[in-house]
Backbone as CSV, one residue per row, in Angstrom:
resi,resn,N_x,N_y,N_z,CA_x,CA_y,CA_z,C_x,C_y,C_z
1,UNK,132.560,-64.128,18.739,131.221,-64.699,18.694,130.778,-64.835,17.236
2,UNK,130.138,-65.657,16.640,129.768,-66.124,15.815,127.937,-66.237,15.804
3,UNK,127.407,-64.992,14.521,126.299,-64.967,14.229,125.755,-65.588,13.358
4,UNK,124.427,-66.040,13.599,123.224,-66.440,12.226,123.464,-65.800,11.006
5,UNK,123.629,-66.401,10.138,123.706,-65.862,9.201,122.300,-65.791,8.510
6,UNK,121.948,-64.320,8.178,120.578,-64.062,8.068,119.494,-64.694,6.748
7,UNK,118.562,-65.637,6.704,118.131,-66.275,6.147,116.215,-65.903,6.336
8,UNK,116.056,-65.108,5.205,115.176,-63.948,4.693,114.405,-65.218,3.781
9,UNK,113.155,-65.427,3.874,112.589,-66.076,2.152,111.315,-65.521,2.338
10,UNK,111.148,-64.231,1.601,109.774,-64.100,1.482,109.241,-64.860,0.494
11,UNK,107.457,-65.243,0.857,106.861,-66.082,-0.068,106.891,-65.688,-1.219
12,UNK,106.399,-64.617,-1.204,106.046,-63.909,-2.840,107.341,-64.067,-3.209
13,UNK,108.417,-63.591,-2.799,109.170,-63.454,-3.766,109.987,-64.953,-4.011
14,UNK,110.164,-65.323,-3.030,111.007,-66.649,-3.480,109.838,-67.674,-4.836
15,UNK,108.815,-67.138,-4.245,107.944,-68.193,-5.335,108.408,-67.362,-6.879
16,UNK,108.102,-66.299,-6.472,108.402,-65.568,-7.767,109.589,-65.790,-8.888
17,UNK,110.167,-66.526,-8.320,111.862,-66.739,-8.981,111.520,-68.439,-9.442
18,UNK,110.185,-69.280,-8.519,110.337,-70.575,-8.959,109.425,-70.448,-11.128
19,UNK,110.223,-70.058,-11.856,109.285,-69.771,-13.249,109.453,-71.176,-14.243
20,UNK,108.692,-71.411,-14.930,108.447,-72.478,-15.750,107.758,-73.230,-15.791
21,UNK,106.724,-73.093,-15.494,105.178,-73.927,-15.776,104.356,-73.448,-16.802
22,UNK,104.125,-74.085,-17.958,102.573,-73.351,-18.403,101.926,-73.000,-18.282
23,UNK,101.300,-71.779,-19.234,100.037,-71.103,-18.464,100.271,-69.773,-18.771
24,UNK,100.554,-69.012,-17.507,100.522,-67.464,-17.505,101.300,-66.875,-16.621
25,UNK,101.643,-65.601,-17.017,102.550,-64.807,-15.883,101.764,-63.792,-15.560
26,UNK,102.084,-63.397,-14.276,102.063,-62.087,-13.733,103.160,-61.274,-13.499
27,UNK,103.173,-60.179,-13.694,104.474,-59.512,-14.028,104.223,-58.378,-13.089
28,UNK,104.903,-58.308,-11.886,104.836,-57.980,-10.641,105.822,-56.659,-10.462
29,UNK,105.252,-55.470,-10.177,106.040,-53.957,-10.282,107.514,-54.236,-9.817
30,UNK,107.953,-54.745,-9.008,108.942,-54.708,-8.467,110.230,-55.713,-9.973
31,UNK,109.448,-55.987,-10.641,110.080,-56.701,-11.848,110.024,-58.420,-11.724
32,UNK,109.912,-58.792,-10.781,109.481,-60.113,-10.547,108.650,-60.763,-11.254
33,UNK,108.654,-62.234,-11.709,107.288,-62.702,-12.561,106.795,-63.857,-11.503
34,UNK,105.562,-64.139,-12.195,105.041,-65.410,-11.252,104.301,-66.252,-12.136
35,UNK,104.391,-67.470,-12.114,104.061,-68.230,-13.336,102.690,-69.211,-12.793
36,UNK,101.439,-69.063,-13.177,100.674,-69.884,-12.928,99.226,-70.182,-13.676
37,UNK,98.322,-71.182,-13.306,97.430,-71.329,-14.043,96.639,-70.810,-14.460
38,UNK,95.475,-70.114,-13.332,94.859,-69.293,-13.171,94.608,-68.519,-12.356
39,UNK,93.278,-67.690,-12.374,93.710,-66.612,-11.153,92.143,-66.114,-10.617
40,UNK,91.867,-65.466,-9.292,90.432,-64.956,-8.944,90.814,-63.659,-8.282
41,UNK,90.069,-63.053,-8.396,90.001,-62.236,-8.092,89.135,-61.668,-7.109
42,UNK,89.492,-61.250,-5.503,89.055,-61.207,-4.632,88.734,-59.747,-3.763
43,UNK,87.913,-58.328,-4.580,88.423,-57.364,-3.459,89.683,-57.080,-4.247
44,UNK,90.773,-56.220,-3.249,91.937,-55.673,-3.544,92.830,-56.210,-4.035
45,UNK,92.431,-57.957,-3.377,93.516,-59.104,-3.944,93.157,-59.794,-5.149
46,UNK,94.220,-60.409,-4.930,94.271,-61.546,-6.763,94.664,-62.832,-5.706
47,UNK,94.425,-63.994,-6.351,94.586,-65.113,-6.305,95.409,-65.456,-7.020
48,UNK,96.463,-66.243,-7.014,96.989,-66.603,-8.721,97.071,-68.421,-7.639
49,UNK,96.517,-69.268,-8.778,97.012,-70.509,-8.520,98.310,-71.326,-9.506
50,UNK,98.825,-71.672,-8.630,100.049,-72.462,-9.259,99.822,-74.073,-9.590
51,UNK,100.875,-74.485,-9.773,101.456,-76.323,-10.151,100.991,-76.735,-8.205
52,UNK,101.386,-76.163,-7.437,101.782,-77.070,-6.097,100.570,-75.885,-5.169
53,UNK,99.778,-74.628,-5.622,99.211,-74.563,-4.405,98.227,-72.953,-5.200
54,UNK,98.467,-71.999,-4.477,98.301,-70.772,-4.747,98.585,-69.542,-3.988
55,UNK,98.525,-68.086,-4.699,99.638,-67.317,-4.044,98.276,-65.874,-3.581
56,UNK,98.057,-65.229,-2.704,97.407,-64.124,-2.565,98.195,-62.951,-2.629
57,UNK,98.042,-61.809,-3.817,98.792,-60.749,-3.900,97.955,-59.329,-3.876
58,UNK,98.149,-58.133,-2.998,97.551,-57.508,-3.660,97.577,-56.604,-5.370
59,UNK,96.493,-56.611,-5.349,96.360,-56.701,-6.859,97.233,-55.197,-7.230
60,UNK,97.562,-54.208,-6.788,98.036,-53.501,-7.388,99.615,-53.594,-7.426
61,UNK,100.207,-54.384,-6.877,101.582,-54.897,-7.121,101.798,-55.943,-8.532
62,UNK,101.014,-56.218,-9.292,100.750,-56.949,-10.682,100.378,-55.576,-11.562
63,UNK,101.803,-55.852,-12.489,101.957,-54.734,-13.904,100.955,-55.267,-14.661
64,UNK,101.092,-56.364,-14.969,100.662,-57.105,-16.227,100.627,-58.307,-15.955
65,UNK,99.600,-58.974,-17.403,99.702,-60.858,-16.856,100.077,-60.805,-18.626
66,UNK,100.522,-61.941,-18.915,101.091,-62.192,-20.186,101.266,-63.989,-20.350
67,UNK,101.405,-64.314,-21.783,101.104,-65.960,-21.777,102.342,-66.414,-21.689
68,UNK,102.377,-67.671,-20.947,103.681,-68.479,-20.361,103.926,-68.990,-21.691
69,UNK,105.015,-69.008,-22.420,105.207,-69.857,-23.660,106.291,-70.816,-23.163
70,UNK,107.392,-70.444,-22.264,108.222,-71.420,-21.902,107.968,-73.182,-21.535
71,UNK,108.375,-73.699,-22.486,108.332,-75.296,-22.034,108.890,-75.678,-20.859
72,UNK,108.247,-76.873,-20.185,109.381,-76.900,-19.039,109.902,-77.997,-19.536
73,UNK,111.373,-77.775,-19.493,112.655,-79.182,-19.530,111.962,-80.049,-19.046
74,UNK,112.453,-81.664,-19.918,112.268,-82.617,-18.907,113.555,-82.875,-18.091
75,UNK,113.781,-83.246,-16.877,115.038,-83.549,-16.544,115.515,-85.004,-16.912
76,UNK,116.780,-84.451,-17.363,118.018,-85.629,-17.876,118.357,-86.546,-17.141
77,UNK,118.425,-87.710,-17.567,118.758,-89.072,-16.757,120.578,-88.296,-16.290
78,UNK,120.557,-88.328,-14.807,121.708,-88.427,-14.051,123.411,-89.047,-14.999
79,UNK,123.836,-88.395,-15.018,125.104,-88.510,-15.445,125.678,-88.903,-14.451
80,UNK,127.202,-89.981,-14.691,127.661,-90.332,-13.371,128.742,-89.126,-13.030
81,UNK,129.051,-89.362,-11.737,129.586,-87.892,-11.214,130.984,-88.295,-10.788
82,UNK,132.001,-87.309,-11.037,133.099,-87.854,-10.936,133.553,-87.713,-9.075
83,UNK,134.236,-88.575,-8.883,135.102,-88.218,-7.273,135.484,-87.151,-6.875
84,UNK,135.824,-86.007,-8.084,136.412,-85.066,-7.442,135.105,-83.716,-7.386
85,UNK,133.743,-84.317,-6.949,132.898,-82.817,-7.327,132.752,-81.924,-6.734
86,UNK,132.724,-81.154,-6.823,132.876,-79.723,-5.619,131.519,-79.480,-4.936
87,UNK,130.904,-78.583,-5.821,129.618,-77.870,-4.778,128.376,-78.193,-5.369
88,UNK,128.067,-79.620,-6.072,126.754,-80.064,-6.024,126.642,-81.545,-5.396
89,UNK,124.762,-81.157,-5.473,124.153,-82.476,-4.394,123.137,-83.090,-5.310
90,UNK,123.301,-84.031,-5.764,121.859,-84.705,-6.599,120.742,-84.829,-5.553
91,UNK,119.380,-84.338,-5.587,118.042,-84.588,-4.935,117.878,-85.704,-4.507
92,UNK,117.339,-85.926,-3.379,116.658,-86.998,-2.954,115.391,-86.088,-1.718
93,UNK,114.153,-85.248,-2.886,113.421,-85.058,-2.344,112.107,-85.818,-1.600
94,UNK,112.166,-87.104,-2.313,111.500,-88.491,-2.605,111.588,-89.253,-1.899
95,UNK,112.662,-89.416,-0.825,113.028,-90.952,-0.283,112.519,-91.847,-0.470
96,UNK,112.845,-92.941,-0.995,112.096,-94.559,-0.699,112.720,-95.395,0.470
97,UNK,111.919,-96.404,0.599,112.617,-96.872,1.903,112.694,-98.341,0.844
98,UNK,114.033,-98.379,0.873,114.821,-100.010,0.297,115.394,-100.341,1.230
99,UNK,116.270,-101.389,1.348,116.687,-102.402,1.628,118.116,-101.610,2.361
100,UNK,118.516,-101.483,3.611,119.519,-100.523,4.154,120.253,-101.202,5.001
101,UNK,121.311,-101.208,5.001,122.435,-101.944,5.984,121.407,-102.127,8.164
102,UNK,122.097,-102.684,8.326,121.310,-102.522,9.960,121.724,-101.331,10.626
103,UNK,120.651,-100.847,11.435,120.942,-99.527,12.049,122.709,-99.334,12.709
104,UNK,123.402,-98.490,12.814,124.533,-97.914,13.152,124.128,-97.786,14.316
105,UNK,125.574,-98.312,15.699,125.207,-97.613,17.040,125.011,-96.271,16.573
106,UNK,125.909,-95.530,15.868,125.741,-94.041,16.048,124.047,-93.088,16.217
107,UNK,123.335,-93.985,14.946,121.778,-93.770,14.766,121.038,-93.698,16.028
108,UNK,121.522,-94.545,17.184,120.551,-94.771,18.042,120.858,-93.918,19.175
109,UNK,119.207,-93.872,19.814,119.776,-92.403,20.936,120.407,-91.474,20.536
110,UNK,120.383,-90.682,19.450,120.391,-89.600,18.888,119.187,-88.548,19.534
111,UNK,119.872,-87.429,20.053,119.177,-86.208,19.869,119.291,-85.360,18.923
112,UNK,118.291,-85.469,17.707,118.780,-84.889,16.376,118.371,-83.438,16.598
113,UNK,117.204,-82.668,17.444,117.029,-81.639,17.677,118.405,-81.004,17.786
114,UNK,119.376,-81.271,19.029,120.476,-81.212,19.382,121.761,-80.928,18.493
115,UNK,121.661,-82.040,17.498,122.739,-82.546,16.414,122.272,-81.221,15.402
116,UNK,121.076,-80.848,14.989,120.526,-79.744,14.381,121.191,-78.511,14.655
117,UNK,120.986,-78.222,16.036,121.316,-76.789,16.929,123.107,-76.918,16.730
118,UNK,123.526,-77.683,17.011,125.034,-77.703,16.984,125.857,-77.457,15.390
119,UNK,125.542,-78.474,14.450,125.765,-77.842,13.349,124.994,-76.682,12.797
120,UNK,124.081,-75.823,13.158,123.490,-75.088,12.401,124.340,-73.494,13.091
121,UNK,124.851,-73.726,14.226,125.436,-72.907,14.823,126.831,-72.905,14.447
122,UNK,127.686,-73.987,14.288,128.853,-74.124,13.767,129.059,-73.348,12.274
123,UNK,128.105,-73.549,11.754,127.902,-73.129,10.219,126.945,-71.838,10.001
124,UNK,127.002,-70.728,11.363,126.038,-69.651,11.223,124.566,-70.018,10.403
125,UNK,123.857,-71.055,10.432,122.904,-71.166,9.951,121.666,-71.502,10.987
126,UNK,120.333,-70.470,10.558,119.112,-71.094,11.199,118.884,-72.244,11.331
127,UNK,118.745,-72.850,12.505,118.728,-74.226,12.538,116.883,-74.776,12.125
128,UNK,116.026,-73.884,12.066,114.725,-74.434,11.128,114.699,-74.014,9.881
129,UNK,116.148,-73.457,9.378,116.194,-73.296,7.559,116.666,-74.832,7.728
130,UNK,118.183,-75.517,8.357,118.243,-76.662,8.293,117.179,-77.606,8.495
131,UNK,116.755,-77.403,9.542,115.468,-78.376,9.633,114.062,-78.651,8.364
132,UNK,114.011,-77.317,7.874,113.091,-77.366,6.929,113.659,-78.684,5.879
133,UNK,115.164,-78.383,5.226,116.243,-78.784,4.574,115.949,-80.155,4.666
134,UNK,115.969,-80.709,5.959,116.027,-82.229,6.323,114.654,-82.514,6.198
135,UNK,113.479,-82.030,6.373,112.279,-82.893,6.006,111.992,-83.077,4.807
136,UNK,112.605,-81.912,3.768,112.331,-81.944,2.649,112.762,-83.262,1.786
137,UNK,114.164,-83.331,2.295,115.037,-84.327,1.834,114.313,-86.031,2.406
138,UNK,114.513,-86.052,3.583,114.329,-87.612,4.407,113.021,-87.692,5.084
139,UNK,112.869,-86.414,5.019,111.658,-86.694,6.212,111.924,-87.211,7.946
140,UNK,113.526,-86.454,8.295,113.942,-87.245,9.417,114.195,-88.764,9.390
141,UNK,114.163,-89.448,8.223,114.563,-90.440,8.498,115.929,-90.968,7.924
142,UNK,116.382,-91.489,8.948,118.371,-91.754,9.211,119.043,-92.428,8.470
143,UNK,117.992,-93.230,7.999,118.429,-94.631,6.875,117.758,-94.285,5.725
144,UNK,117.258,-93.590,5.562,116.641,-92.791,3.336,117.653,-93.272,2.859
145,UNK,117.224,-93.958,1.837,117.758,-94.492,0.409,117.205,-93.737,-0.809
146,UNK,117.493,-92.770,-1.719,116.323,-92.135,-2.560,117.187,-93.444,-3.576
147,UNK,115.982,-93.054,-4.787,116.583,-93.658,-5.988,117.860,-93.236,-6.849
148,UNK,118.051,-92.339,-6.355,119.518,-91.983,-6.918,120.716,-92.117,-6.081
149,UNK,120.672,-93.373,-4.986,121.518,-93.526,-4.148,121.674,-92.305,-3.247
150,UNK,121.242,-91.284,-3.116,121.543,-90.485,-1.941,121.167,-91.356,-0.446
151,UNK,121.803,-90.598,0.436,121.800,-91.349,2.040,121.520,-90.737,2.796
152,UNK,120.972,-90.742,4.167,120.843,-90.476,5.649,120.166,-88.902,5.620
153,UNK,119.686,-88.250,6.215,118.910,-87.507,6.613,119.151,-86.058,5.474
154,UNK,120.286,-86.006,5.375,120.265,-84.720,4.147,120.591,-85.138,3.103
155,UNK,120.373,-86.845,2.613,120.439,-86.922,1.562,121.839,-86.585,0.777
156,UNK,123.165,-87.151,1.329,124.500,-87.326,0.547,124.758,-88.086,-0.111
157,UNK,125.254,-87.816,-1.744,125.182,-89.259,-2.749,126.862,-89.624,-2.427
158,UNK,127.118,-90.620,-1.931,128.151,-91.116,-1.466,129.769,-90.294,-1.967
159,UNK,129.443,-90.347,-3.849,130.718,-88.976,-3.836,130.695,-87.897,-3.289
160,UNK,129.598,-87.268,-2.515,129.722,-86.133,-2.197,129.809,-86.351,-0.426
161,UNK,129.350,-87.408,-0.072,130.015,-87.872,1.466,131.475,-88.081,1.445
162,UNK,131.614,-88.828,0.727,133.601,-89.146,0.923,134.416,-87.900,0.645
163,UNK,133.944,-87.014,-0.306,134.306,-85.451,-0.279,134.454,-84.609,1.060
164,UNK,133.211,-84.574,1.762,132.664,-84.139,2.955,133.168,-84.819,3.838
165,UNK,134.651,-86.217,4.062,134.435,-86.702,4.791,133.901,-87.649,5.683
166,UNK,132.447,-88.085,5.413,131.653,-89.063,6.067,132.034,-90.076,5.917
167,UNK,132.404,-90.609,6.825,132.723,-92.642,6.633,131.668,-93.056,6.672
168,UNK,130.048,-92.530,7.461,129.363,-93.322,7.457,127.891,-92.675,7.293
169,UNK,127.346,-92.366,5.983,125.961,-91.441,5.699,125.110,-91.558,6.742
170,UNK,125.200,-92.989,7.345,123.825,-93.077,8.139,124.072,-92.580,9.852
171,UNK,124.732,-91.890,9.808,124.941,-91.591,10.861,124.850,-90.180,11.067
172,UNK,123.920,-89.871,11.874,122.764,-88.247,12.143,123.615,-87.773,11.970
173,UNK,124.480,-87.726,13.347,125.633,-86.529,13.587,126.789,-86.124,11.963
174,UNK,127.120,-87.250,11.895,128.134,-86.628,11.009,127.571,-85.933,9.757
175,UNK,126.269,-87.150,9.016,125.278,-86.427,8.163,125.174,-85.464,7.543
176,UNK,124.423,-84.553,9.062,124.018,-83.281,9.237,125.203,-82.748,9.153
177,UNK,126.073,-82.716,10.200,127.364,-81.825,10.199,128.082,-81.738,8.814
178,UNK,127.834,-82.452,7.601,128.268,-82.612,6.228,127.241,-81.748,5.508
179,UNK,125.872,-82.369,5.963,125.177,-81.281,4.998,125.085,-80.045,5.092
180,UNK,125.149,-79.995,6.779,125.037,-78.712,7.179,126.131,-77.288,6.383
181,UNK,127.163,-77.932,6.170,128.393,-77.231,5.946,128.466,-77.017,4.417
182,UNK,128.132,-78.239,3.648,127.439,-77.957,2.247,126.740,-76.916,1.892
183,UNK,125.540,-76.921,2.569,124.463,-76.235,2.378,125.015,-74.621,2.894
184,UNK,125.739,-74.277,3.899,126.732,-73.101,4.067,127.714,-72.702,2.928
185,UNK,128.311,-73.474,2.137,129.129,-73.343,1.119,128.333,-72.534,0.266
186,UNK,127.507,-73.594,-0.619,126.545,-72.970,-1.474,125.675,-71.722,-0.764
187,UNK,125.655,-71.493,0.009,125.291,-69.893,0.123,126.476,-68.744,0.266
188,UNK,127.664,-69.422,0.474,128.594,-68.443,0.891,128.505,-68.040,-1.285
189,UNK,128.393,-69.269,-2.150,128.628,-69.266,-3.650,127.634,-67.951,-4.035
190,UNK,126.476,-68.128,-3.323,125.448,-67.590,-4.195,125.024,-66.071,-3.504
191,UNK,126.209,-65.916,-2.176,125.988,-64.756,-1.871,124.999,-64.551,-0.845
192,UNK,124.375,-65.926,0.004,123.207,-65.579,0.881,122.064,-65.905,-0.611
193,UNK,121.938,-65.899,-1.333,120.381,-66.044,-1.742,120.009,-67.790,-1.648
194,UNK,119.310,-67.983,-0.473,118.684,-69.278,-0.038,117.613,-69.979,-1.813
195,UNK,117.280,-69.631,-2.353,116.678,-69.905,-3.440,117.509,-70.662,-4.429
196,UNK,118.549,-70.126,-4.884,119.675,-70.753,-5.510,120.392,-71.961,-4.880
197,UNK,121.090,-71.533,-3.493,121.500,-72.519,-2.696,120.586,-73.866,-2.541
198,UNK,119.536,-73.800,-2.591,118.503,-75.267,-2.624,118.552,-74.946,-4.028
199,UNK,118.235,-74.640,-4.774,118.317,-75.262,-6.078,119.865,-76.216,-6.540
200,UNK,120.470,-75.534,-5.973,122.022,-76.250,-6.189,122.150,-77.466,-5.487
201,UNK,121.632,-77.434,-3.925,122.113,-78.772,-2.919,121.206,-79.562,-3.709
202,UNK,119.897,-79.338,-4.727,118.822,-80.433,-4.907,119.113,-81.163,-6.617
203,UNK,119.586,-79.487,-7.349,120.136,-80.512,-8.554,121.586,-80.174,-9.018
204,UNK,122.632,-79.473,-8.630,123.298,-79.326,-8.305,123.957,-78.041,-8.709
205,UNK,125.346,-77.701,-8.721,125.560,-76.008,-8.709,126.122,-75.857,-10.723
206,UNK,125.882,-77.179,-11.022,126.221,-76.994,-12.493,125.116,-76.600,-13.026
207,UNK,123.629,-77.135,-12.784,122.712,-76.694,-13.552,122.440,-75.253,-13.050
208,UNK,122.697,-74.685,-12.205,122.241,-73.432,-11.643,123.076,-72.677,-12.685
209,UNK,124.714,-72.859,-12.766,125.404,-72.234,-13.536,124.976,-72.133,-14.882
210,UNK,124.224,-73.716,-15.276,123.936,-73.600,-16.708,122.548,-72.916,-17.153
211,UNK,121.632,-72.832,-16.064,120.622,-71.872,-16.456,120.567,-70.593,-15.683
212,UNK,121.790,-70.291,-15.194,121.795,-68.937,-14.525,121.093,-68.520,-13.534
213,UNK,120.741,-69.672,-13.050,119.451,-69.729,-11.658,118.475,-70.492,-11.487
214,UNK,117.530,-70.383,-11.151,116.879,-72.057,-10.524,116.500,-72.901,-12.170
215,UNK,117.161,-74.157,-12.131,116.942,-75.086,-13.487,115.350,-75.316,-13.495
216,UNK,114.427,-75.348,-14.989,113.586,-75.628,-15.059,113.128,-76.647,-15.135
217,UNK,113.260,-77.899,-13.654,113.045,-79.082,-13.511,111.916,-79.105,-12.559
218,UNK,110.677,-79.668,-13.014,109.695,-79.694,-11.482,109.850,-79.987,-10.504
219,UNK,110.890,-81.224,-10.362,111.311,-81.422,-9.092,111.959,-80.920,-8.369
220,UNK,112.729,-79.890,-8.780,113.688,-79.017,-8.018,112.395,-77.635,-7.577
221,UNK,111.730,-77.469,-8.488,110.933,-76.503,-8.194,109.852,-76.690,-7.211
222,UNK,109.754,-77.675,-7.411,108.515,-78.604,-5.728,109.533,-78.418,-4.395
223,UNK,110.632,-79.189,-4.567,111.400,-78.935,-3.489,111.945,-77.853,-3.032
224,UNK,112.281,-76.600,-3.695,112.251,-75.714,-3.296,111.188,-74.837,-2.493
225,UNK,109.954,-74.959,-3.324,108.624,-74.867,-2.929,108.285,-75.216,-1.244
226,UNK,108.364,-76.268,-1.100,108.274,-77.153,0.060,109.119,-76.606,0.940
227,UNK,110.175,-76.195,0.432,111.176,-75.933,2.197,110.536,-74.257,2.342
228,UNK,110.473,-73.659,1.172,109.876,-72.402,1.339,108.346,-72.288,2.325
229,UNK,107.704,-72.655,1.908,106.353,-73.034,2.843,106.945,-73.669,4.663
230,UNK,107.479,-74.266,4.808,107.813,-75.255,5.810,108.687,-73.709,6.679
231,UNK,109.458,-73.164,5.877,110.186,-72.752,7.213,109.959,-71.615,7.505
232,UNK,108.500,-70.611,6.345,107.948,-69.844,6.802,107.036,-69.738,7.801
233,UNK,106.213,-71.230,7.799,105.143,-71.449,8.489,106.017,-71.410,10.010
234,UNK,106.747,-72.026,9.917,107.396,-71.812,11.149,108.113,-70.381,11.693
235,UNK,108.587,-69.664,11.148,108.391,-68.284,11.735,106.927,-67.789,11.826
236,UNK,106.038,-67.933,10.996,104.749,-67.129,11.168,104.247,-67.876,12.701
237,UNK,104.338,-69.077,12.909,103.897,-69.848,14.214,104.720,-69.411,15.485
238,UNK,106.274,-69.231,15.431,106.821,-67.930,16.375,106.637,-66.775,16.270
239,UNK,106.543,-66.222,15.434,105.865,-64.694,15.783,104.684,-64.748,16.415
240,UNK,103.785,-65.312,16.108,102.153,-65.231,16.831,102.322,-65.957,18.370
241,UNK,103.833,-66.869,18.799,103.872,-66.896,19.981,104.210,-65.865,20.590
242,UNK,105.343,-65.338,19.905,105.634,-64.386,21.146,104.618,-62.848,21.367
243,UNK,103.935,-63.255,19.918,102.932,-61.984,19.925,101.714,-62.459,21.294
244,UNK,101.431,-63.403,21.068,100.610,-63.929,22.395,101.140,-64.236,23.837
245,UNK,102.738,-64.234,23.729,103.268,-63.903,25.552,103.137,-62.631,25.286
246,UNK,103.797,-61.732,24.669,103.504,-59.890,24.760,102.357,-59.785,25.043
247,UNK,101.586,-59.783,24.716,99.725,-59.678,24.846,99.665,-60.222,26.435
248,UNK,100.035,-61.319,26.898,99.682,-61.892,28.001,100.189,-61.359,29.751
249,UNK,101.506,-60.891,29.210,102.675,-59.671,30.291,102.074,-58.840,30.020
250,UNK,101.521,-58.022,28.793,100.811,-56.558,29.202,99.464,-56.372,30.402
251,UNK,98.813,-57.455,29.807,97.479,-57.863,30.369,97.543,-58.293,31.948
252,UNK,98.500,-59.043,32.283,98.600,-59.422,33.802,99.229,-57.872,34.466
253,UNK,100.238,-56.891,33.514,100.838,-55.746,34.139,99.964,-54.849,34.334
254,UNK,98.660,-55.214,33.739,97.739,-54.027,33.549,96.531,-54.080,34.138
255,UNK,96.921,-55.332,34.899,95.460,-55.609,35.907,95.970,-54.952,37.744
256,UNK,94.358,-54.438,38.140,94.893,-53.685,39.099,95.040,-54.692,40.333
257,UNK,95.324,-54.506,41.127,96.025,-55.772,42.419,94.682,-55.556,43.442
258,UNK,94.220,-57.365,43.671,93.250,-57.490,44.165,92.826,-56.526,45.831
259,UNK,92.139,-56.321,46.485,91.314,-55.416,47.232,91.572,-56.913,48.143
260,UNK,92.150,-56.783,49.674,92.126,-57.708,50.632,90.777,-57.693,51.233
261,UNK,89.831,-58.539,51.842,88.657,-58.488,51.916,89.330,-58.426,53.699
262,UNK,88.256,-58.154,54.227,88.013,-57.390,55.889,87.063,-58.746,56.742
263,UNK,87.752,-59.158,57.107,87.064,-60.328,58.263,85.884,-59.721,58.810
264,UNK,84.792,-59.832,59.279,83.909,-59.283,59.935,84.586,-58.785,61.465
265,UNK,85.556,-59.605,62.241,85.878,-59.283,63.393,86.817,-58.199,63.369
266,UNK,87.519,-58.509,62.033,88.379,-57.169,61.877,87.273,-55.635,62.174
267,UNK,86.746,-56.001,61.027,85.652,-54.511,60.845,85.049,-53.934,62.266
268,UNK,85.044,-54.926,63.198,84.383,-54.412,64.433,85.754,-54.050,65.428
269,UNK,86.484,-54.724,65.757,87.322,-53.845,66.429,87.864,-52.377,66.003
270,UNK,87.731,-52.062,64.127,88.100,-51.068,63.632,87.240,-50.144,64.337
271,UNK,86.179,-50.331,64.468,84.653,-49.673,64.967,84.831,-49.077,65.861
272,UNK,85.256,-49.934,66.729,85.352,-49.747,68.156,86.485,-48.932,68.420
273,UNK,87.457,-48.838,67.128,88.393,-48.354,68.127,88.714,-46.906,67.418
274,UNK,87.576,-46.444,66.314,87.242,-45.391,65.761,86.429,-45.054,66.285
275,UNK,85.310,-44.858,67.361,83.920,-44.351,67.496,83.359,-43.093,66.833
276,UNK,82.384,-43.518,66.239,81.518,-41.802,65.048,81.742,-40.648,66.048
């Protein structure tokens, strides 16, 4: 039998690793930093706001705040990539919709829920870490063209489809089953840490190597951002279901069983056939 392979992203901390914005840090006991604009202070908590949103911490888990001096890189115009590349994916967090060959039978009547569950299981992976993966990238859509030529729902730049196999990007099934297995690679690389692994599938596993962990490109750092939010919200939205069936089986187990009510004719033959 073949298990999930366990896919953990706490907020705080995965945000904590996204660093390189101007501004300010918080320098978080556990050794972690967090890079953002400003901050309020609420009660026990802190506020810190970021580039893409803001983070609630309690305040006694913050050592120190200190000034962001780091510039952020601009990112480098795309180098062309040779045929033989191993374990990176150029971004296509962006999709545009251009001009795309006509839909593939394969595209149509697709159950991508399905196509999801099957590769995400083949490849021990949560199939709403994949799912997060795919909105980030296409937004579910089968035919995405980004501007950097990436294709079809997870976004494969054609050298890295013909690598993977795919004769045909736009086609769900195989797609997914390519990205899916990608996106398994690069975690088997990075050891399970989901943070790195999207930093790699989005700008690829050279810049990770060359800055020793997530590259200081905004766009990689939004997109990371984004799947982080997306596939927490979705566990926090299953937990509070099943916290509300638990709640709902206790409550029906714990109600006492209704009292049969007594016909009036009943009550009188009882009468009668008890006399005081």
């Amino acid at each position: 039998m073949r298990f999930l392979r366990p896919i953990t992203i706490g907020a705080v901390l995965a945000l904590a690793q996204l660093s390189a914005f101007a501004g300010q840090i918080a320098v978080l006991r556990n050794g972690f930093t967090i890079h953002f604009d400003h901050k309020e202070q609420n009660g026990s908590s802190t506020r810190l706001y970021t580039g893409t949103g803001y983070l609630d911490i309690t305040s006694d888990q913050i050592a120190s705040y200190d000034v962001d001096e780091t510039p952020v890189t601009p990112e480098p115009q795309p180098a062309p990539q040779p045929a033989a590349l191993t374990t990176t994916q150029p971004s296509a967090a962006q999709p545009v919709t251009v001009a795309s060959p006509a839909p593939a039978k394969a595209a149509q009547n697709v159950d991508l829920d399905q196509v999801v569950r099957e590769a995400s299981s083949k490849n021990r992976l949560d199939p709403d870490f994949v799912s997060s993966v795919i909105r980030a990238e296409s937004n579910f859509k089968a035919h995405a063209v980004s501007k950097k030529g990436a294709q079809g729902l997870m976004q494969l730049m054609p050298a890295t489809a013909a690598q993977l196999g795919v004769a045909d990007a736009f086609d769900p099934k195989a797609n997914v089953e390519a990205g899916t297995a990608h996106l398994s690679a690069l975690l088997d690389l990075y050891k399970n840490d989901p943070i790195k692994a999207l930093a790699a599938y989005n700008a690829g596993a050279h810049r990770v190597k060359q800055y020793n962990g997530v590259p200081p490109y905004r766009e990689t750092r939004d997109y990371i951002n984004k799947i982080v939010r997306d596939f927490n919200a979705k566990k926090r939205a299953q937990m509070k279901a099943a916290a509300a069936a638990n709640t709902s089986t206790a409550t029906k187990s714990a109600s006492p069983k209704p009292v049969k009510k007594i016909k009036p004719q009943q009550a009188s033959v009882a009468k009668a056939a008890n006399p005081a």
